[in-house]
VEXNU-247324 format. One record per residue (C-alpha): residue in one letter; y, z, x. Coordinates in nm, 2 decimals. Each point is the difference from the previous one (the first is absolute). Layout:
% residues N
  code       Y       Z       X
     A       Y       Z       X
...
% end
This chain:
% residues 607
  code       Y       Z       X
     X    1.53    5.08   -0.22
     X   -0.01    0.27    0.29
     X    0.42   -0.02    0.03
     X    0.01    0.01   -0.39
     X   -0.23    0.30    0.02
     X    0.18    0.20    0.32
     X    0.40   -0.03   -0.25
     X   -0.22    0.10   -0.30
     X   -0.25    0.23    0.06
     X    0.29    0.29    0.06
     X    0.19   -0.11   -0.29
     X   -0.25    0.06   -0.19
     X   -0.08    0.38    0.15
     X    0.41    0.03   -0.02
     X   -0.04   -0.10   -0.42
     X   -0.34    0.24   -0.09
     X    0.19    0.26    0.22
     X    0.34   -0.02   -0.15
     X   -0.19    0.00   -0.37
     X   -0.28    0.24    0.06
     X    0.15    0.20    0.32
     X    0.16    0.34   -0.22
     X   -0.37    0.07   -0.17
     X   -0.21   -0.09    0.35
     X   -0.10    0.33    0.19
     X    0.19   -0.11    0.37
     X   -0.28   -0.05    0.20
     X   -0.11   -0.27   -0.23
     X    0.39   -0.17    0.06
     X   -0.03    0.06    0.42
     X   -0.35   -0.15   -0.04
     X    0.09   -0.28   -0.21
     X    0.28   -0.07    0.22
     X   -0.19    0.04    0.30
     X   -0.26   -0.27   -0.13
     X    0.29   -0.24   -0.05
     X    0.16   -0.02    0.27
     X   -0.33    0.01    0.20
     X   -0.13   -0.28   -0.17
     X    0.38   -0.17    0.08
     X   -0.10    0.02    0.34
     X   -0.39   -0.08   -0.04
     X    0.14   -0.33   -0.12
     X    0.27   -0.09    0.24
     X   -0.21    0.10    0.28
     X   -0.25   -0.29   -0.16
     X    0.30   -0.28    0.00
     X    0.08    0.13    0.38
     X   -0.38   -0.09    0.10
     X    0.02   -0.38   -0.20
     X    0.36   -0.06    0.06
     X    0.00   -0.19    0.34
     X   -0.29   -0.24   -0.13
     X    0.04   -0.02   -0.35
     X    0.32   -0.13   -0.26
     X    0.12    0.38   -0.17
     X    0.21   -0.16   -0.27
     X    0.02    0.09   -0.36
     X    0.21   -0.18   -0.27
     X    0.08    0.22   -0.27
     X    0.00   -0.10   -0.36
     X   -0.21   -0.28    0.04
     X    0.28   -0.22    0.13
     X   -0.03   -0.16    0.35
     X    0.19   -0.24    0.30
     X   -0.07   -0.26   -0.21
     X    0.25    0.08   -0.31
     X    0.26    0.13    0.25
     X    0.02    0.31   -0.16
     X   -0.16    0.28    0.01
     X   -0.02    0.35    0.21
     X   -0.26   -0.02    0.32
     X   -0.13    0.33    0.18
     X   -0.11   -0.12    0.38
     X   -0.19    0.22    0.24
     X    0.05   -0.10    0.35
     X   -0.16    0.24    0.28
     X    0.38    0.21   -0.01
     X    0.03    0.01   -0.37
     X   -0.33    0.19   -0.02
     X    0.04    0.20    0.29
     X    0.32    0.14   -0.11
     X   -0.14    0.03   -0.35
     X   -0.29    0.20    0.14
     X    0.26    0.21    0.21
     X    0.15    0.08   -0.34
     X   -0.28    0.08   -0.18
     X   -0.16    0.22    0.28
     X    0.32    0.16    0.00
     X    0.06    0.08   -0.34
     X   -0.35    0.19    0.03
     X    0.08    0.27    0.24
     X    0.29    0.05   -0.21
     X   -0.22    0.08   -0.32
     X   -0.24    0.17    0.24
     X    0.26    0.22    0.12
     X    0.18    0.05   -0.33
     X   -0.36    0.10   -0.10
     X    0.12    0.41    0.11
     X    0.32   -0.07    0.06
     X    0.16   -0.03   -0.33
     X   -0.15    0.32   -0.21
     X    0.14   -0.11   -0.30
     X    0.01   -0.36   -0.06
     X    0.03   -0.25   -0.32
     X   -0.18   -0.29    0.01
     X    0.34   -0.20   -0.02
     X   -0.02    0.05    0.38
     X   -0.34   -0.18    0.02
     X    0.17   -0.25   -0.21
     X    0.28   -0.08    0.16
     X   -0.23   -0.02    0.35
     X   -0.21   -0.24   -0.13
     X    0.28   -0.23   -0.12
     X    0.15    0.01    0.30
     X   -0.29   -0.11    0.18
     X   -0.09   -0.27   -0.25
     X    0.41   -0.11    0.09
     X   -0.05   -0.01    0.34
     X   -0.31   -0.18    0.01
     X    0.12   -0.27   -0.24
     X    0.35    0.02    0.18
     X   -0.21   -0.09    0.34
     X   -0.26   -0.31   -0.17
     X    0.27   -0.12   -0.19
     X    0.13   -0.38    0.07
     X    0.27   -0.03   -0.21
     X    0.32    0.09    0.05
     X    0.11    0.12   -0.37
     X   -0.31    0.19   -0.01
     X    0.06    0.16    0.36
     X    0.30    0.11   -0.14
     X   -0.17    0.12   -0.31
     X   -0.25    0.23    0.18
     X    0.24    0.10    0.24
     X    0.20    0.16   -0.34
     X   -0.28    0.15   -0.11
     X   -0.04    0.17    0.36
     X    0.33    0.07    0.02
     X   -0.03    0.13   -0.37
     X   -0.31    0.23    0.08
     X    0.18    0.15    0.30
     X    0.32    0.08   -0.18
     X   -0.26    0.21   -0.25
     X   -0.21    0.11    0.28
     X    0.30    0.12    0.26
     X    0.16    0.20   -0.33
     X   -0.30    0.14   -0.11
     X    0.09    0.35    0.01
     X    0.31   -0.07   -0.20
     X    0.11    0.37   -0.08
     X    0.12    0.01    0.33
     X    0.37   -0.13    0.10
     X   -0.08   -0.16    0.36
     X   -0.28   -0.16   -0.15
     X    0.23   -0.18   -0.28
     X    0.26   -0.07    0.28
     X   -0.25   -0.16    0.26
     X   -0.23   -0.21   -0.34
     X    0.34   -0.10   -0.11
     X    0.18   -0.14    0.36
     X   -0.40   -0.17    0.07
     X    0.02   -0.18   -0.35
     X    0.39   -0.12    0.01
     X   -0.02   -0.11    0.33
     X   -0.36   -0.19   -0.06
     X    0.15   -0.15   -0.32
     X    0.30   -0.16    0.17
     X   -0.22   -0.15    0.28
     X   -0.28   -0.12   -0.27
     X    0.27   -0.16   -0.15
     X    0.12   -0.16    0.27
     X   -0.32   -0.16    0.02
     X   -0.05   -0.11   -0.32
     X    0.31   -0.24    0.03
     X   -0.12   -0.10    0.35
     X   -0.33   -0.12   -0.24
     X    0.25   -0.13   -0.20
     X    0.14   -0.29    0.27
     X   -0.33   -0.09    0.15
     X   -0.11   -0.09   -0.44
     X    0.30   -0.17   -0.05
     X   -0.01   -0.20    0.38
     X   -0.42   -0.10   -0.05
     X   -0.06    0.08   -0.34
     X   -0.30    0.19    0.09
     X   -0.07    0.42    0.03
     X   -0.29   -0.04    0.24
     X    0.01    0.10    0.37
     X   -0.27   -0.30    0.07
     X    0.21   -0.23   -0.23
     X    0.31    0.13    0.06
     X   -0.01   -0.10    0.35
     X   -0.11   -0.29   -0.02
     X    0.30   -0.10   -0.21
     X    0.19    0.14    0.21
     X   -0.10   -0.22    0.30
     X    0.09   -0.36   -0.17
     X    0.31    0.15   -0.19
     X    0.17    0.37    0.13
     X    0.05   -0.10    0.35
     X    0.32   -0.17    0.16
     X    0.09   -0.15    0.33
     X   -0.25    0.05    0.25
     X   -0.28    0.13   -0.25
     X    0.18    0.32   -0.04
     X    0.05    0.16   -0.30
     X    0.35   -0.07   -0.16
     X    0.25    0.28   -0.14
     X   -0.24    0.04   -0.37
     X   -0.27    0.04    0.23
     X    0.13    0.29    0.23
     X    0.15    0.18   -0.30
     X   -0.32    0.01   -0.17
     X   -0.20    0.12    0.29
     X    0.26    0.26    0.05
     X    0.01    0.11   -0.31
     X   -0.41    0.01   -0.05
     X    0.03    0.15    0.34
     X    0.27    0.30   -0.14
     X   -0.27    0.19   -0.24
     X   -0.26   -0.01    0.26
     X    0.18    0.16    0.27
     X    0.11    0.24   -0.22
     X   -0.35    0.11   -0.07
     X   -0.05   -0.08    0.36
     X    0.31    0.28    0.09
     X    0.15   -0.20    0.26
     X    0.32    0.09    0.10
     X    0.25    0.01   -0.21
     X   -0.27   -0.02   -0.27
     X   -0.14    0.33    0.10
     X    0.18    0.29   -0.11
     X   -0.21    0.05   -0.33
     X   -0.33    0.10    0.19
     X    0.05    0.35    0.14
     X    0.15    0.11   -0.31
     X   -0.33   -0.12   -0.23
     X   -0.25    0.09    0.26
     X    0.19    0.34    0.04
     X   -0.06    0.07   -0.38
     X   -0.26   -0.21   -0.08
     X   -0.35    0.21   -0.02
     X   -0.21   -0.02    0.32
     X   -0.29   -0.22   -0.11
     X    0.27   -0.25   -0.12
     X    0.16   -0.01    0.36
     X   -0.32   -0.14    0.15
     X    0.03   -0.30   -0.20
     X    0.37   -0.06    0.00
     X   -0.02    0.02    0.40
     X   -0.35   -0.12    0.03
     X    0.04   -0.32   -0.21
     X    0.26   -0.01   -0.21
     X    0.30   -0.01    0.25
     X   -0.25   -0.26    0.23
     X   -0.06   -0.24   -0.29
     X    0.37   -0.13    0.03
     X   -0.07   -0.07    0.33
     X   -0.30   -0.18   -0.17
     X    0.24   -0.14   -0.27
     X    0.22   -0.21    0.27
     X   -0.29   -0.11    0.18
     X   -0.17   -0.17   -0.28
     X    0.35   -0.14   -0.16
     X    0.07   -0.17    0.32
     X   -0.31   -0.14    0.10
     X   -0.08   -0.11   -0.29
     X    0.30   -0.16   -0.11
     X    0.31    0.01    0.25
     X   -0.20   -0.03    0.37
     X    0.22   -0.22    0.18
     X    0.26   -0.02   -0.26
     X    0.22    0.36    0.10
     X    0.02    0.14    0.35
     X   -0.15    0.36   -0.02
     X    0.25    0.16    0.26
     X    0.14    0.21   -0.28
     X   -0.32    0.17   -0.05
     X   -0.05    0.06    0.35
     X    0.39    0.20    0.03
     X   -0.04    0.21   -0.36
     X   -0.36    0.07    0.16
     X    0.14    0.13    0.36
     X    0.27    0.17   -0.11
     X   -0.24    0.20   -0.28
     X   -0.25    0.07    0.33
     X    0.28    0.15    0.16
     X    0.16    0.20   -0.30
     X   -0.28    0.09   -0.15
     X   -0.16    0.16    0.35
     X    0.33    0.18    0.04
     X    0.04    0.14   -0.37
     X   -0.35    0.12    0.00
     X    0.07    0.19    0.34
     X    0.28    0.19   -0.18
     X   -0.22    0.11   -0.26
     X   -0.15    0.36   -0.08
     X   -0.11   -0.06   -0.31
     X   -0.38   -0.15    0.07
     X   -0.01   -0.22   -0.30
     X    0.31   -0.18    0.05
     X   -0.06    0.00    0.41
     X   -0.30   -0.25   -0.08
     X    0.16   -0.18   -0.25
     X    0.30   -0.09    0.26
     X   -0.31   -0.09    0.25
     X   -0.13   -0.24   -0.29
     X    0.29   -0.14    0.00
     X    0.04   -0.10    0.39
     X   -0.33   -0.08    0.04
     X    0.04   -0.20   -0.24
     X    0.26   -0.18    0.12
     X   -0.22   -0.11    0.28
     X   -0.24   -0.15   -0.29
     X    0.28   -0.22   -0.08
     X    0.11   -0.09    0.38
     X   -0.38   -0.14   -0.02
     X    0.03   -0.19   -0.30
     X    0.33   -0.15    0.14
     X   -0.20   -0.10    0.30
     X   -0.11   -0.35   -0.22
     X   -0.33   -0.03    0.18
     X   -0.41    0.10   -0.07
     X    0.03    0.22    0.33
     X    0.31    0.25   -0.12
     X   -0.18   -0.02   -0.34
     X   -0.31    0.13    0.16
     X    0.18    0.27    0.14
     X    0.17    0.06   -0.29
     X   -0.34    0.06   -0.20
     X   -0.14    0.21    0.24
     X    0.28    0.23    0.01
     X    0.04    0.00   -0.41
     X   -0.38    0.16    0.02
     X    0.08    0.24    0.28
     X    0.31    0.11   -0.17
     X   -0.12    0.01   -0.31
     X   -0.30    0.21    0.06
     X    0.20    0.29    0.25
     X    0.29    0.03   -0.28
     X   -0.22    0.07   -0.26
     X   -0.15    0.24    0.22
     X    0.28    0.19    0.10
     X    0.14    0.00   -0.36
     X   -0.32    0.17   -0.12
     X    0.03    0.23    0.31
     X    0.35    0.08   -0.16
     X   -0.15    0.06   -0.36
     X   -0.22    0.20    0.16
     X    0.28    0.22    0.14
     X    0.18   -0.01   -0.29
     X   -0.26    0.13   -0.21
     X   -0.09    0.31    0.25
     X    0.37    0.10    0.05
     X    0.22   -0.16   -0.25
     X    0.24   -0.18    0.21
     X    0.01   -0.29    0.23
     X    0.30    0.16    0.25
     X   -0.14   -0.02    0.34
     X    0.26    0.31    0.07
     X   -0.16    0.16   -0.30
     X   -0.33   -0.06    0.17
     X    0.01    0.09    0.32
     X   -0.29    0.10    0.09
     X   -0.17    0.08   -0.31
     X   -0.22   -0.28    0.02
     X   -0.23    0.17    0.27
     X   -0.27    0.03   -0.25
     X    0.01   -0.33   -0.14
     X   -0.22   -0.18    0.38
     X   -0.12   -0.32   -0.22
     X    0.36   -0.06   -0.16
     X    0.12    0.02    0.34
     X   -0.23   -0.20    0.13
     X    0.11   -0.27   -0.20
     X    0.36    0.06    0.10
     X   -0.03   -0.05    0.34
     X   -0.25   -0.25    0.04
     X    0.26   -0.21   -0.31
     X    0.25    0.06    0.32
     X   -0.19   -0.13    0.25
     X   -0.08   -0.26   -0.27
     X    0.33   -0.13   -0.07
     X    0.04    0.02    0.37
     X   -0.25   -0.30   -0.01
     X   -0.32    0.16    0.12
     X   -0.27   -0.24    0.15
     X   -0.19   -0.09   -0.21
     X    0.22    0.07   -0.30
     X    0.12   -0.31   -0.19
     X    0.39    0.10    0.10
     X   -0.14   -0.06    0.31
     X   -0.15   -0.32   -0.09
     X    0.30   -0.12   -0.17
     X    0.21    0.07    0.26
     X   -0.15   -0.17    0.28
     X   -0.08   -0.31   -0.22
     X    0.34   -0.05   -0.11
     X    0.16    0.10    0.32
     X   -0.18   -0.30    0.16
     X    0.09   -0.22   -0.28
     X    0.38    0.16    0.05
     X    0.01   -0.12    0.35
     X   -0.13   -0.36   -0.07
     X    0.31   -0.02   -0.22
     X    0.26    0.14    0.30
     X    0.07    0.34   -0.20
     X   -0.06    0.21    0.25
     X    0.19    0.26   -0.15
     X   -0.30    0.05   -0.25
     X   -0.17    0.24    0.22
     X    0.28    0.24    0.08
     X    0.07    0.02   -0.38
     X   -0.37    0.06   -0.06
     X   -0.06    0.29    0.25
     X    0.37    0.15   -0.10
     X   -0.09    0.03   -0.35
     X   -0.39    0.09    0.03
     X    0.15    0.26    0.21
     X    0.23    0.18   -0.15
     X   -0.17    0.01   -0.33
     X   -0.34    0.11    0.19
     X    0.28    0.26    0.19
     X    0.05    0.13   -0.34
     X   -0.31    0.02   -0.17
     X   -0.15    0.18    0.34
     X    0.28    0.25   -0.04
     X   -0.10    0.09   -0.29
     X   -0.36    0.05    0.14
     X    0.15    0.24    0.32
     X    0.24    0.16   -0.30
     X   -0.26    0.09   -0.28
     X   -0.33   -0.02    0.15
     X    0.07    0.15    0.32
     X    0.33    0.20    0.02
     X    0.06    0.35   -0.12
     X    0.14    0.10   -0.33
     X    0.38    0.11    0.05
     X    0.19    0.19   -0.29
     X    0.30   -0.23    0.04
     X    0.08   -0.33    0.14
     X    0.33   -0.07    0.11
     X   -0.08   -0.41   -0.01
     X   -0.10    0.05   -0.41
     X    0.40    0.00   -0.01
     X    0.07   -0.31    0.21
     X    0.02   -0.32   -0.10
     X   -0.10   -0.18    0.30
     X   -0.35    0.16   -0.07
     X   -0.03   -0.02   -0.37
     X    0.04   -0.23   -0.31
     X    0.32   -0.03   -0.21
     X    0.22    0.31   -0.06
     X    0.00   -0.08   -0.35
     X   -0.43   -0.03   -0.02
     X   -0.08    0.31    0.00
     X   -0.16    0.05    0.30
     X   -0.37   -0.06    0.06
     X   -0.11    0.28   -0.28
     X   -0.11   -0.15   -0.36
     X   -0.13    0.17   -0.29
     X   -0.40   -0.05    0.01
     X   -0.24   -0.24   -0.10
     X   -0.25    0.19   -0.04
     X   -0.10    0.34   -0.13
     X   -0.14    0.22    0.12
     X   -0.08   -0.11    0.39
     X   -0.34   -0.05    0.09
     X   -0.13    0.21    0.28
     X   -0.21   -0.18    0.14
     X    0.01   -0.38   -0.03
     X   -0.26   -0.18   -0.18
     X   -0.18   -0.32    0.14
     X    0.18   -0.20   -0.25
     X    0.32    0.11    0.16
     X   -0.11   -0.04    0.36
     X   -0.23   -0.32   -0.01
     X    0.24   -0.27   -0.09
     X    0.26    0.09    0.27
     X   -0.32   -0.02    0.26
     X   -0.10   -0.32   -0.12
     X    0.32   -0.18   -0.01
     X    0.09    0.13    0.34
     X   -0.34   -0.08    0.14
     X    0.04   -0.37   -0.18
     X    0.34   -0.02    0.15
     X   -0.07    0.13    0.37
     X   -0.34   -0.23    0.00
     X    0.21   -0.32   -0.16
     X    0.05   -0.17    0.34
     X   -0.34   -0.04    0.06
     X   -0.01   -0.27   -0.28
     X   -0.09   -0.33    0.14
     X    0.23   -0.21    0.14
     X   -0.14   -0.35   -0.10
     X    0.01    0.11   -0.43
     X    0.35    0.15    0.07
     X    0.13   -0.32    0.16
     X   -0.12   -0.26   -0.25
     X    0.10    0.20   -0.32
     X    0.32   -0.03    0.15
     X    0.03   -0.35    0.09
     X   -0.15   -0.04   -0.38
     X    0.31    0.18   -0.14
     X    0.19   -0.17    0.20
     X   -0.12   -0.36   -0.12
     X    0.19   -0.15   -0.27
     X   -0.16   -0.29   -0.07
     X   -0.29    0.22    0.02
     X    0.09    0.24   -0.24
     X    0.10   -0.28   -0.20
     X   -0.33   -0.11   -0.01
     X   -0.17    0.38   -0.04
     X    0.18   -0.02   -0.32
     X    0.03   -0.34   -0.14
     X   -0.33   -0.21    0.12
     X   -0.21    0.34    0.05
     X   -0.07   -0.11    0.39
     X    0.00    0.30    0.26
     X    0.23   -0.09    0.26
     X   -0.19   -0.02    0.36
     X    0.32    0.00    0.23
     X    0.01    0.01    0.40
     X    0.02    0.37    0.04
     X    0.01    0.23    0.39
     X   -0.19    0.33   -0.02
     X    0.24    0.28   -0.04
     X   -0.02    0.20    0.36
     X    0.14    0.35   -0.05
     X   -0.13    0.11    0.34
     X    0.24   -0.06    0.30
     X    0.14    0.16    0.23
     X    0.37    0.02   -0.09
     X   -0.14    0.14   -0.34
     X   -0.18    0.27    0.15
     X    0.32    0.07    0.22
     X    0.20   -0.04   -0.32
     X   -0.19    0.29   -0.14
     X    0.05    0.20    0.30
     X    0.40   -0.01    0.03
     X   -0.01    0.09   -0.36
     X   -0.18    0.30    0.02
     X    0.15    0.13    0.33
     X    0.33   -0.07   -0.26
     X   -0.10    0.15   -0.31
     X   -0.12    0.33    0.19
     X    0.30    0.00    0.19
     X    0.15    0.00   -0.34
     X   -0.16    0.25   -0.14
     X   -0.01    0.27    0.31
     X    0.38   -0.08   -0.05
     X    0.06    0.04   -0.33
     X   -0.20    0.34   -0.02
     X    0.19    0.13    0.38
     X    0.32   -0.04   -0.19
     X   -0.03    0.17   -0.33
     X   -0.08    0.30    0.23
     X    0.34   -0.06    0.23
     X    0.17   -0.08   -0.33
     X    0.02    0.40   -0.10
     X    0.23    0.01    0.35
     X    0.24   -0.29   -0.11
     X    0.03   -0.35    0.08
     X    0.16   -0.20    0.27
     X    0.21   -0.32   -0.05
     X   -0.31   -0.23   -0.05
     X   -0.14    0.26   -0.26
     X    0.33    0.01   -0.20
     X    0.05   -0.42    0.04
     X   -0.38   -0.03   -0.08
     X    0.04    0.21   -0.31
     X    0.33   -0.19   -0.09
     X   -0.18   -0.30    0.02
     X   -0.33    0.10   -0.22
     X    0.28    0.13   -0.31
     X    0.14   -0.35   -0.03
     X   -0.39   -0.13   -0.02
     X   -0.05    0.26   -0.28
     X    0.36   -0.04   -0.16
     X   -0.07   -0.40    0.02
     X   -0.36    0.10   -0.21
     X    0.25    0.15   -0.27
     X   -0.28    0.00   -0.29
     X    0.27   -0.16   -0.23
     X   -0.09   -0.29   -0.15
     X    0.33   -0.21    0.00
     X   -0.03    0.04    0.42
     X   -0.38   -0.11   -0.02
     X    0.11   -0.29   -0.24
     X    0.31   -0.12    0.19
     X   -0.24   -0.02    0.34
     X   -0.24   -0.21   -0.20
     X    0.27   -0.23   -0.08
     X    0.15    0.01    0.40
     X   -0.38   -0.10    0.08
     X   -0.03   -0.33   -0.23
     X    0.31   -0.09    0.18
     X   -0.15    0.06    0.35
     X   -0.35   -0.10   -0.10
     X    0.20   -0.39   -0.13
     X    0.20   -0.04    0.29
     X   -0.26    0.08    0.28
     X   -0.24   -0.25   -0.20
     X    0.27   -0.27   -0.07
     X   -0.08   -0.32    0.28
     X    0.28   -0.07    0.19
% end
């Protein structure tokens, strides 16, 4: 009843909202909407506490196992911790929409809530059709959501690229559904792989060619939502339009519950049947991209979407790992991550709503007088840097040690290269706005290798808000605190909880029978350990990089009204076919997706 209650209850707020919203004065919306999502969380933090000792399965409709029908919700310790994340998240960004927006319809409060209710259903979900289901009506929500100032051109653009692009992937994955039906005859993930076992495999218990094409093709709409390279090119352009409070979500959750999407698909119902390796490339080489894009950024809110999308990357590097210890990691490092880019992204709102614009040229040093917003900004650098005891930290160490039992050693170079270079950027933005000193013009606002696309208008956007609030209110400043403080503490999470919900998820047979026989799965688990001593130097070498980066980066716009030398002029060549390649038309962004089903079938074909 509790996983019934934590999809419903804000579908419920979502319907008296959308009905009775245009006659309710708007603090009774924000407080109703507020109440929601707070009891959302109240309730998923209560199937967190009995998940690890008691069966959180709910059949809904009445039907059960026994029919061989029916659609099952299953809470295992990673479900409900994620679900919680979202929740929690989805509260600091009413909280912070509270002031932010001065003018709001309660359509927005609407469209929150069922986007919440999505994601949570999306995450306790054990069916595939009905992943898929949820996973439209997220995809849905966010369309809405990302084109919510529609009178606005950029806004049309960027809603209408996120919702073609998501479309095509979702229905990639519907026909990937499609196969495993037809092959077993069965929709869910428990059922589906057990099917799968006796009839979808072929010499040497692999899975034949149906097999591979369906987990490819299941595979293709997650990692879309995931914005893996080649998959990625829709995310700066929505989280550069979209409005703040909607950013924290797409790069808090949203984006991460691909990840999450992949995960469950293959341990559920392909482990053992499709080599993951293609996972582990599209992740390294979005780590890599993904860090060097969001360098080349000066406007703030597509800098940190470019970082969500590397450090994102190293989320799926984990996954790809196959093994309780890189899933560890990667848990730790989805908390971490989540809770510092929600921070920085309300940090940005904050901006945004004092000096209408998001250009760090724009802002140079204007932000002097903002010392908590800055705050936030530099200790999210240092955060994404991995911090001890952050959970980037954690993650990082955990899956580096996991990395190395597997012979990858070039996990850890990737891992320090990316965390540093977007942790570079996001402290140069700190040195820049918080502690440089205004200048009437900037030579670098006209360069491409320090700025988004020529044709996106530079950093400046009309504003979300009118008229700027002097002085910040708690509800502004609060949620940005918390989630960083959550994120920077998430480390210190024990190791022992972290490493059997883990080897849980990773469990078929025990999921299996979570879901089917209602038995909690007690599997042989190691403690998590994020405290070693090549993470701690890890951390080190990536903050010596990321300030190195930054000193750089801020020494050069100042030699850059003198002229550049041959480096300059190749660097800046270099950055203008990374921006031309991010075109912003959607026939390029379309024609990539296609190049990436090719690479993602090949790389996860058996030879």
């Amino acid at each position: 009843m509790i996983l019934q209650l934590t999809v419903a209850v804000p579908i419920l707020a979502a319907a008296l909202l959308a009905t009775a919203g245009r006659w309710l004065p708007r603090l009774v919306v924000d407080v109703a909407a507020v109440l929601a999502v707070a009891a959302v969380a109240a309730l998923a933090a209560l199937t967190l506490t009995r998940a690890p000792h008691h069966a959180q399965v709910s059949w809904l409709g009445g039907w059960g196992p026994a029919t061989g029908v029916g659609i099952p919700l299953a809470a295992d310790p990673f479900a409900a911790g994620l679900a919680l994340v979202t929740a929690l998240l989805t509260l600091a960004a009413l909280l912070f929409s509270w002031r932010f927006f001065t003018e709001v319809q309660a359509i927005f409060h609407t469209l929150m809530l069922l986007f919440l209710a999505a994601m949570v259903a999306y995450v306790y979900t054990g069916d595939l059709f009905d992943a898929f289901v949820f996973f439209e009506l997220m995809s849905v929500v966010a369309f809405a959501l990302t084109g919510y100032r529609s009178e606005e051109p950029s806004t049309v653009h960027g809603a209408l690229n996120f919702g073609i692009i998501q479309s095509i992937g979702a229905y990639l994955t519907l026909a990937g559904i499609a196969l495993v039906y037809a092959r077993t005859g069965q929709l869910g993930l428990a059922t589906a792989g057990r099917q799968l076992i006796g009839t979808g495999t072929g010499h040497g218990g692999h899975g034949d060619a149906l097999v591979t094409a369906a987990f490819v093709l299941i595979c293709t709409g997650y990692l879309v939502k995931a914005s893996a390279v080649p998959f990625h090119f829709w995310l700066a352009d929505a989280h550069a339009v979209a409005p703040t409070p909607v950013c924290v979500l797409f790069s808090g959750i949203m984006v991460p519950l691909g990840v999450y999407g992949i995960a469950r698909t293959y341990w559920a119902t392909f482990a053992g049947l499709v080599p993951l390796r293609a996972i582990a490339v599209l992740g390294a080489a979005a780590a890599l991209l993904g860090a060097v894009m969001c360098v080349l950024q000066h406007h703030i809110k597509r800098l940190l979407a470019y970082s969500t999308v590397s450090h994102v990357g190293l989320l799926l590097v984990g996954v790809a790992a196959h093994g309780p210890g890189a899933l560890a990691g990667t848990a730790y490092y989805l908390a971490g991550h989540a809770g510092v880019k929600g921070a920085l992204f309300l940090a940005a709102g904050a901006l945004l709503n004092r000096h209408q614009t998001v250009d760090e040229h724009e802002l140079r040093g204007r932000g002097r007088g903002m010392p908590v917003t800055g705050a936030t900004f530099l200790l999210g650098a240092l955060g994404l840097a991995g911090l001890p005891p952050s959970g980037l930290f954690a993650g990082h160490a955990v899956t580096e040690h996991a990395a190395e039992e597997l012979g990858w050693w070039w996990f850890t170079p990737l891992a320090i290269a990316a965390s540093a270079l977007t942790a570079g950027a996001v402290l140069r933005v700190w040195l820049g706005v918080f502690r440089g000193t205004p200048a009437e013009e900037d030579p670098a606002q006209e360069d491409p290798a320090h700025g988004a696309r020529p044709d996106a208008g530079g950093g400046h956007e009309d504003p979300e808000t009118r008229p700027t609030l002097r002085n910040l209110p708690w509800t502004m400043v609060s949620p940005g605190l918390v989630l960083l403080a959550a994120a920077l503490l998430a480390g210190l999470i024990p190791g022992g909880p972290v490493g059997a919900a883990a080897a849980m998820f990773t469990d078929r047979d025990g999921y299996a029978a979570l879901v089917l026989d209602g038995r909690v799965p007690h599997p042989h688990s190691v403690p998590a350990d994020p405290w070693t001593a090549s993470g701690v130097a890890g951390f080190l070498a990536t903050l010596l990089l990321a300030a190195l980066i930054a000193v750089h980066a801020v020494r050069r716009r100042a030699s850059d009204r003198t002229g550049g030398g041959i480096l300059a002029r190749a660097a800046a060549a270099t950055s203008a076919r990374l921006h031309a390649l991010h075109s912003g038309h959607i026939g390029d962004y379309a024609a990539w997706l296609t190049a990436g089903v090719a690479v993602l079938a090949l790389l996860t074909t058996r030879f």
